[in-house]
C-alpha positions in Angstrom: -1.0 -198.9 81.9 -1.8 -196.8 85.0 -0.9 -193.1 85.1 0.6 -191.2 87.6 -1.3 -188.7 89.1 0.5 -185.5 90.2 0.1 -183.0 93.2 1.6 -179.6 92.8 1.7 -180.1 96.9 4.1 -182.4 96.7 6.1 -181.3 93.8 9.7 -179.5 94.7 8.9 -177.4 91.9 5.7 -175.2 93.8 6.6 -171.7 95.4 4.8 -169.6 97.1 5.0 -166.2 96.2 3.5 -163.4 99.8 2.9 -160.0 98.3 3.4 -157.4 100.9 -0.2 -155.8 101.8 -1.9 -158.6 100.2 -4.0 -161.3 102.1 -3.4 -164.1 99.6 -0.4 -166.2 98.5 0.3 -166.9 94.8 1.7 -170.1 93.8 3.4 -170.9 90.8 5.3 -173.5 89.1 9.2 -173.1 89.1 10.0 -176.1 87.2 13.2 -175.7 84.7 11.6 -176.9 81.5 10.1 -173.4 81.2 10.1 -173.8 76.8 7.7 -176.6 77.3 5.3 -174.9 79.5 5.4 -171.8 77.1 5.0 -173.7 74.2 2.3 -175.7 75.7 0.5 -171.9 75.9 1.4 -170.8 72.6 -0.1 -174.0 70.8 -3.2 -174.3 73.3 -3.6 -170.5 73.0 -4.3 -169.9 77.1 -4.0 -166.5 77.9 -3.5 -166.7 81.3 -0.5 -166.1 83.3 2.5 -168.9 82.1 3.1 -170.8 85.5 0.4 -169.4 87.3 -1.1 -172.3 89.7 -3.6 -170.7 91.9 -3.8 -168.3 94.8 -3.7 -169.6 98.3 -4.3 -168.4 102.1 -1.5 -166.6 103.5 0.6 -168.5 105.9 -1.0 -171.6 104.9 1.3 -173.6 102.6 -0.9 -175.3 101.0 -1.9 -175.3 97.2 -5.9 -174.9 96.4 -5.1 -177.8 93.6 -6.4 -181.4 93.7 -4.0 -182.6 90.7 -1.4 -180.7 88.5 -2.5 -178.9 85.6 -2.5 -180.1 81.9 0.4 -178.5 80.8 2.8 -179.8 83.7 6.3 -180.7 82.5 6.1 -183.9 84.7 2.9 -185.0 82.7 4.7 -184.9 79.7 8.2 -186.5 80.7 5.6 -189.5 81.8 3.9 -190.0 78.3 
């Protein structure tokens, strides 16, 4: 069995979030199983911000990620 590996480049569920007066981008995952993601948090106990990918270069469009993170909906829809 060969798993799927995931870019959160290529996923239609990445946004880009500009701040104004701030030289980075934040991106984030807007995917609509938000329940699993926050569970995933609560039971793991990560305290970092829910959906929070990474932050990027401004204008570039392009997510500082190799592969999606553990707790990706898509991951789990696969298993």
């Amino acid at each position: 069995m060969v798993k799927k590996v995931f870019k959160c480049s290529e996923c239609e569920h990445c946004r880009e979030f500009k701040r104004v007066g701030n030289a980075r981008s934040e991106f984030t995952c807007e995917h609509p199983d938000g329940d699993y993601i926050h569970k995933y948090f609560v039971t793991h106990r990560i305290q970092k911000m829910e959906r929070f990918l990474n932050y990027g270069k401004r204008y570039s469009h392009e997510v500082p990620l190799k592969i999606s993170p553990a707790w990706c909906p898509k991951k789990a829809e696969q298993s």
